[in-house]
C-alpha positions, 0 to 999 in steps of 0.5 A: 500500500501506498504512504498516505498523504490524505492525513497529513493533508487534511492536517496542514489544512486544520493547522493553517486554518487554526494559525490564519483565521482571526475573526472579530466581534465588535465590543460595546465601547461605553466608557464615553458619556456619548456611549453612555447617553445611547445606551440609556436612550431609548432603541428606536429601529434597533434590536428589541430585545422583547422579541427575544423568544428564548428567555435565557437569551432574552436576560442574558442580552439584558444583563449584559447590556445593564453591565456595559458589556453589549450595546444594541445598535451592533450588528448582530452575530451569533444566536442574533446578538448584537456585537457578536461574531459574525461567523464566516460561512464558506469557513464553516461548511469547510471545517464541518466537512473535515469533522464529518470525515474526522469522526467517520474516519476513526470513530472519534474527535468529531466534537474535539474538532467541532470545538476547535472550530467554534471556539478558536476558528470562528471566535466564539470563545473569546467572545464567551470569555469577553464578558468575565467569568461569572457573567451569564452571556459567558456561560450561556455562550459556553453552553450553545458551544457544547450543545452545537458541537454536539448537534454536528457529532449527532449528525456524523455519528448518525450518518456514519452509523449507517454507512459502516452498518452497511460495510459490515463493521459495527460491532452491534451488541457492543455498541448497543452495551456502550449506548446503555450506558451512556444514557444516564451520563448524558442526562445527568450531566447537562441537568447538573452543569448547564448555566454553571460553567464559564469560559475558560473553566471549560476549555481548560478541563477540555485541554485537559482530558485531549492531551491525557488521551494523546499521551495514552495513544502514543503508548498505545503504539508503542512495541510494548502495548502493541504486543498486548494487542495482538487479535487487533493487529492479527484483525486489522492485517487481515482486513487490509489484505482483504481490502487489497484483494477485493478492490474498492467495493469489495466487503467479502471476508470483512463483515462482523459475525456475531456468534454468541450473545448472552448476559455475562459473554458475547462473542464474535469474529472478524476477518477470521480473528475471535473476540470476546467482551463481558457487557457489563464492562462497556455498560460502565465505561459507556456511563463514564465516557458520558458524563466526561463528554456530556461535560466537555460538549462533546461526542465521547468518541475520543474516549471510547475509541480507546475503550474500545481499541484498549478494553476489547482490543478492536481493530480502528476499522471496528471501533470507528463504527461501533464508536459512532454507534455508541454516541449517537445514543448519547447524542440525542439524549444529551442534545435534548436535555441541554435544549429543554433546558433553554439552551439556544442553539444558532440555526442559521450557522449549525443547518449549514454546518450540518450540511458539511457533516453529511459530506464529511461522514459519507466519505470518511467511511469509504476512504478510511478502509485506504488508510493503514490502522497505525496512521488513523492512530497516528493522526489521532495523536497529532490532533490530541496533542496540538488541541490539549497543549494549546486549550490548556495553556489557555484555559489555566495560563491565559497563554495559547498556541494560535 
C-alpha cells in the first residue's frame, strides 16, 4: 500500500486554518458619556430585545447590556446578538466537512474538532470569555458551544452509523452495551452543569482530558502495548489484505459475525480473528465516557475509541463504527436535555454546518478502509496533542498556541 498523504493533508489544512483565521466581534465601547447617553436612550429601529423568544437569551442580552458589556445598535452575530461574531460561512461548511470525515474516519474527535472550530476558528470563545467569568452571556455562550458541537457529532455519528452498518463493521451488541450506558451520563450531566460553567473553566478541563488521551495513544503504539494487542493487529492485517484483494467495493471476508450473545459473554469474529467482551464492562465505561463528554460538549468518541481499541482490543476499522454507534445514543439524549433546558442553539450557522457533516461522514467511511490502522492512530495523536497543549495553556495560563 501506498504512504498516505490524505492525513497529513487534511492536517496542514486544520493547522493553517487554526494559525490564519482571526475573526472579530465588535465590543460595546461605553466608557464615553456619548456611549453612555445611547445606551440609556431609548432603541428606536434597533434590536428589541422583547422579541427575544428564548428567555435565557432574552436576560442574558439584558444583563449584559445593564453591565456595559453589549450595546444594541451592533450588528448582530451569533444566536442574533448584537456585537457578536459574525461567523464566516464558506469557513464553516469547510471545517464541518473535515469533522464529518474526522469522526467517520476513526470513530472519534468529531466534537474535539467541532470545538476547535467554534471556539478558536470562528471566535466564539473569546467572545464567551469577553464578558468575565461569572457573567451569564459567558456561560450561556459556553453552553450553545457544547450543545452545537454536539448537534454536528449527532449528525456524523448518525450518518456514519449507517454507512459502516452497511460495510459490515459495527460491532452491534457492543455498541448497543456502550449506548446503555451512556444514557444516564448524558442526562445527568447537562441537568447538573448547564448555566454553571464559564469560559475558560471549560476549555481548560477540555485541554485537559485531549492531551491525557494523546499521551495514552502514543503508548498505545508503542512495541510494548502493541504486543498486548495482538487479535487487533492479527484483525486489522487481515482486513487490509482483504481490502487489497477485493478492490474498492469489495466487503467479502470483512463483515462482523456475531456468534454468541448472552448476559455475562458475547462473542464474535472478524476477518477470521475471535473476540470476546463481558457487557457489563462497556455498560460502565459507556456511563463514564458520558458524563466526561456530556461535560466537555462533546461526542465521547475520543474516549471510547480507546475503550474500545484498549478494553476489547478492536481493530480502528471496528471501533470507528461501533464508536459512532455508541454516541449517537448519547447524542440525542444529551442534545435534548441541554435544549429543554433553554439552551439556544444558532440555526442559521449549525443547518449549514450540518450540511458539511453529511459530506464529511459519507466519505470518511469509504476512504478510511485506504488508510493503514497505525496512521488513523497516528493522526489521532497529532490532533490530541496540538488541541490539549494549546486549550490548556489557555484555559489555566491565559497563554495559547494560535
Amino acid at each position: 500500500m501506498k504512504k498516505p498523504f490524505l492525513p497529513t493533508l487534511l492536517m496542514l489544512c486544520t493547522v493553517t486554518l487554526l494559525l490564519t483565521s482571526q475573526p472579530t466581534f465588535v465590543q460595546a465601547d461605553t466608557s464615553s458619556p456619548a456611549a453612555q447617553a445611547e445606551q440609556n436612550a431609548p432603541q428606536k429601529g434597533n434590536f428589541d430585545v422583547q422579541a427575544v423568544s428564548n428567555e435565557r437569551l432574552k436576560k442574558a442580552i439584558l444583563s449584559a447590556q445593564s453591565e456595559g458589556k453589549l450595546t444594541l445598535t451592533a450588528e448582530q452575530g451569533f444566536l442574533g446578538i448584537p456585537g457578536a461574531p459574525q461567523v464566516n460561512m464558506l469557513l464553516a461548511f469547510c471545517w464541518a466537512v473535515w469533522v464529518g470525515w474526522i469522526f467517520s474516519s476513526v470513530g472519534a474527535f468529531g466534537g474535539v474538532m467541532a470545538s476547535v472550530g467554534h471556539i478558536s476558528v470562528f471566535g466564539l470563545g473569546d467572545y464567551a470569555a469577553s464578558f468575565g467569568k461569572g457573567m451569564p452571556m459567558n456561560k450561556l455562550v459556553t453552553d450553545s458551544i457544547r450543545v452545537s458541537n454536539q448537534w454536528l457529532v449527532g449528525t456524523s455519528s448518525l450518518i456514519s452509523s449507517f454507512k459502516y452498518w452497511t460495510l459490515g463493521r459495527i460491532v452491534l451488541p457492543l455498541g448497543i452495551a456502550l449506548g446503555a450506558g451512556s444514557l444516564v451520563g448524558s442526562i445527568l450531566t447537562p441537568i447538573l452543569t448547564q448555566g454553571k460553567i464559564s469560559f475558560r473553566d471549560y476549555v481548560g478541563y477540555f485541554g485537559i482530558f485531549v492531551l491525557g488521551l494523546g499521551c495514552y495513544l502514543l503508548y498505545g503504539t508503542t512495541e510494548r502495548a502493541r504486543a498486548k494487542k495482538q487479535k487487533s493487529t492479527l484483525a486489522a492485517k487481515a482486513f487490509e489484505e482483504a481490502s487489497k484483494a477485493h478492490g474498492a467495493s469489495g466487503t467479502k471476508g470483512t463483515r462482523v459475525a456475531i456468534k454468541k450473545v448472552s448476559l455475562s459473554r458475547v462473542e464474535f469474529s472478524f476477518c477470521g480473528v475471535d473476540f470476546a467482551f463481558n457487557p457489563l464492562v462497556p455498560v460502565i465505561a459507556g456511563f463514564i465516557v458520558a458524563t466526561v463528554a456530556s461535560f466537555l460538549g462533546v461526542g465521547g468518541g475520543f474516549l471510547l475509541v480507546p475503550v474500545l481499541t484498549g478494553i476489547t482490543q478492536l481493530p480502528m476499522y471496528l471501533a470507528a463504527g461501533t464508536s459512532a454507534f455508541a454516541v449517537f445514543v448519547g447524542m440525542v439524549t444529551s442534545i435534548t436535555t441541554f435544549m429543554t433546558s433553554g439552551t439556544p442553539v444558532y440555526w442559521p450557522l449549525i443547518g449549514l454546518e450540518l450540511c458539511g457533516i453529511v459530506v464529511g461522514s459519507w466519505i470518511g467511511p469509504i476512504t478510511s478502509r485506504f488508510l493503514p490502522d497505525i496512521w488513523l492512530k497516528r493522526l489521532f495523536i497529532v490532533i490530541a496533542f496540538i488541541v490539549g497543549i494549546n486549550y490548556v495553556l489557555r484555559g489555566f495560563f491565559g497563554m495559547r498556541l494560535w
